[in-house]
N, C-alpha and C positions, 0 to 999 in steps of 0.2 A: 336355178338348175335342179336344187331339188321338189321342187311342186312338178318341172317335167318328167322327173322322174317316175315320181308318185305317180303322175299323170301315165306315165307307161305302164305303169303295173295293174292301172284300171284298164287298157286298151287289152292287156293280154286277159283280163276277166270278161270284158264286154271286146266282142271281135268288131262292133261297128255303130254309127254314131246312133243308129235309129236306134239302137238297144241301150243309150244311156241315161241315166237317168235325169231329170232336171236340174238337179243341183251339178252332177256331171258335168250336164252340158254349159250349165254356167260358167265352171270350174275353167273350163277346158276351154271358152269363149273368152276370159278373162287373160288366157292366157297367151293367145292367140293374138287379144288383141296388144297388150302387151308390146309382145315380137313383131308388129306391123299388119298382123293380116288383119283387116277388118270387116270383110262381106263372108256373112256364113253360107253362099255356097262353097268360098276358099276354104273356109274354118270346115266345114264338113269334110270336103277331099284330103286337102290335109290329115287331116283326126283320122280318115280312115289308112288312107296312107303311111299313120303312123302306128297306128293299131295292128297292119299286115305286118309291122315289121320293120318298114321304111323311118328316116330320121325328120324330121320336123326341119324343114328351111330353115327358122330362127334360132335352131337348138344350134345349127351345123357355124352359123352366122360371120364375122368379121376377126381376124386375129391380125395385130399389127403387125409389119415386118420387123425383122432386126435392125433392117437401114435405119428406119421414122425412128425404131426405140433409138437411136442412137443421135441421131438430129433432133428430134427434142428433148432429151438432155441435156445437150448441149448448148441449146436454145432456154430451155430452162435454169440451168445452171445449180445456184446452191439450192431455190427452191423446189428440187428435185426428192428432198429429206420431207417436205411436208406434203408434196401432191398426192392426191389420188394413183394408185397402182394403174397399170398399164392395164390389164385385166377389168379393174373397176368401171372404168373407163371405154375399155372396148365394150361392155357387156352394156352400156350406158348408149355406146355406138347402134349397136346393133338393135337397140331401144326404140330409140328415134327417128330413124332408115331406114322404111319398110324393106323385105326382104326382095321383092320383086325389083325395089327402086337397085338396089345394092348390085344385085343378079346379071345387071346391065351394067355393073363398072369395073373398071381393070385395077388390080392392086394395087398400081402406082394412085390412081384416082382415089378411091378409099381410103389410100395412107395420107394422101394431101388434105381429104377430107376431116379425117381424123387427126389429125396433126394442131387444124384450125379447131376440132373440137377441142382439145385437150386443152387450147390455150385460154380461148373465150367461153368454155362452158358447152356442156350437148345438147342444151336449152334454148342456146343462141344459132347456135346450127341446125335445129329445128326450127326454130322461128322462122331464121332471114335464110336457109341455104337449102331447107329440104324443099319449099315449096316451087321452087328455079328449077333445084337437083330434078325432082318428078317431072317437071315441063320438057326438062334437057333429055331423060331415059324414053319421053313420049316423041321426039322430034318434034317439039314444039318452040324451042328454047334453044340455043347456044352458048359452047363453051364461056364464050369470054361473057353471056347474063350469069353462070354459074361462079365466074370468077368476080364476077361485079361482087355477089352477093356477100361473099367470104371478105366484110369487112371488119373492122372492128374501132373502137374508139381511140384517139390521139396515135393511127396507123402510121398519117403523114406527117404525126411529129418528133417523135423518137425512130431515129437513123434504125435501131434492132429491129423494131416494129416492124418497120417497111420492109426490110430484105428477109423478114420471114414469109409475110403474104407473099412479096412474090415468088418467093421459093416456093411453097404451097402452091401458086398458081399457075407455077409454072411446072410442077408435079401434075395437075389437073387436065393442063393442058391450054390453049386457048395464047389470046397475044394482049389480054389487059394486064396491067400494071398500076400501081399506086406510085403517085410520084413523090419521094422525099421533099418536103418544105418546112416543117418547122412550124409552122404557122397555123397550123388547123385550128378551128375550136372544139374542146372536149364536147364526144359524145355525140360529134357528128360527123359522118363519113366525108370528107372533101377531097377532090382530085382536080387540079388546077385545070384540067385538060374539061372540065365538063362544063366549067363558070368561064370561056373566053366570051370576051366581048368583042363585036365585029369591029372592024376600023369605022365604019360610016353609021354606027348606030347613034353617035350624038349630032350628026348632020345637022337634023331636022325635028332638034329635040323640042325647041323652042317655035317653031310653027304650029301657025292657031294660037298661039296662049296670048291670051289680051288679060291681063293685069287690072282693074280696081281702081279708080282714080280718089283719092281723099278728098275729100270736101271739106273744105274749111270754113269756116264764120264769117261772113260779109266785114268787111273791113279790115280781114287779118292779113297783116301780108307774109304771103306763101315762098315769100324767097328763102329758099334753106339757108342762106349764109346769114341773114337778119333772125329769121325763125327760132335760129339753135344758136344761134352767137353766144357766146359763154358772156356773162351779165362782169359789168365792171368795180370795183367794189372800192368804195371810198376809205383806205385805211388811216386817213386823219380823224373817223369817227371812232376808232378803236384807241388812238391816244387820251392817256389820261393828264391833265393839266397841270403845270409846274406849279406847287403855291409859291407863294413871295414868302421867303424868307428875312424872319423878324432882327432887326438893325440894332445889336445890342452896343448900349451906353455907358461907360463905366463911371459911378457915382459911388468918389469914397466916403461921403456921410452915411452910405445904405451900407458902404464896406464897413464901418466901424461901429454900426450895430447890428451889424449881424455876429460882430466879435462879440458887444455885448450880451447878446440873448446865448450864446455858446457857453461866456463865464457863466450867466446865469443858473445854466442848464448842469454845470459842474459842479456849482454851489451845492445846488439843489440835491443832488447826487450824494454829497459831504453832509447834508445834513443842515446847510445854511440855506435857507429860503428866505434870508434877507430883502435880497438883490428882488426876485420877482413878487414881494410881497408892496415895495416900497418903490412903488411909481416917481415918484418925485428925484430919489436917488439915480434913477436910470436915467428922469429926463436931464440931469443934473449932470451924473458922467456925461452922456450925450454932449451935455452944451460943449463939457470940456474937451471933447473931440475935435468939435467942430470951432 
């Protein structure tokens, strides 16, 4: 706003465009383009038109109604404390919508338009909606391609989403709708009504298609119930074998020296190494055991 200003303070110095200077005219191009116009024989009528005195189209440009401020608030809700001013926003509007495109819409159209700008950005409403919007202000286009266009990501999947677009769309005008499902995937526009499939498109799905026949090895037999038979498995080779257990004998001459090697081992402990020094003694008690 204030560069147009400025800009009017040179137009009451220089009365017309041919009197201005190049940087002027740059100035004054830039600004123009800006606000939509982009052929300088518009840029020139303009300039001088604003130069006589008259307002500049893009200066005069889009102000939201008090209804929109109020439905998108309410649409917005607590994130109403960190967005963009409404102001900011319109000036943002009036940015990206060439002035000629705008000129041809009714207030209600504008404020549905800008409603979907303020939600998805004026970036995105350039992108996907102005190039429609201009086809639709040429009678190239219709209502419901301009309502196509005003999509946005996971529209069809949160219930708020949806009954905003169509509010908007239905501010715009036109009879498309985005159908509530739940189901979309992020970041891509889906409407059940666009993906039907016909009742008889599987008819004939399978006509013409001839399949590939395997070849197997001379000798193999190709019967699938022998071919894949699950292999049988012998689990007696997994048993490990009983040993035979050893047949013990009870022999009290082997009892009654194994007492004596014990006393001995006592002895020996006390200090007397009698007993294991003197074989003869041992074999001697022994006899007396036995």
């Amino acid at each position: 706003m204030k560069k147009l200003v400025a800009q009017y303070i040179r137009a009451i110095e220089h009365p017309d465009w041919d009197n201005l200077s190049i940087s002027d005219k740059s100035e004054m191009m830039k600004i123009a383009i800006a606000n939509g116009i982009t052929t300088l024989p518009e840029i020139r009528k303009t300039y001088n038109e604003f130069a006589k005195g008259g307002r500049m189209n893009a200066s005069k440009g889009y102000s939201p109604s008090d209804s929109i401020k109020k439905k998108i608030a309410n649409w917005e809700g607590s994130s109403m404390r960190t967005n963009r001013s409404f102001e900011d926003e319109a000036r943002d509007f009036n940015r990206v919508i060439p002035s000629e495109v705008r000129d041809r819409l009714t207030q209600q159209q504008k404020d549905a338009l800008y409603s979907y700008g303020y939600n998805v950005g004026m970036g995105r409403l350039k992108e996907r909606v102005v190039p429609i919007l201009t086809a639709y202000t040429e009678g190239k286009a219709s209502k419901e391609d301009v309502q196509r266009a005003m999509w946005a990501s996971r529209d069809n999947e949160l219930r708020g989403l949806t009954t905003r677009r169509n509010a908007e769309r239905e501010m715009f005008g036109g009879n498309y709708r985005t159908k509530f499902t739940g189901t979309g995937k992020l970041g891509i526009h889906v409407d059940p009504s666009e993906y039907t499939i016909p009742t008889n498109y599987f008819n004939n799905f399978n006509a013409g298609i001839v399949l590939p026949q395997m070849q197997m090895p001379n000798g193999m037999d190709t019967d699938p119930e022998t071919l894949y038979k699950t292999p049988t498995i012998d689990e007696t080779l997994f048993e490990k074998p009983a040993e035979p257990m050893e047949e013990i004998t009870y022999n009290p001459q082997e009892d009654r020296m194994e007492g004596i090697r014990r006393l001995g081992n006592v002895l020996g402990m006390m200090g007397d190494d009698s007993v294991n020094k003197s074989l003869g003694i041992l074999d001697y008690v022994g006899r007396i055991y036995s």
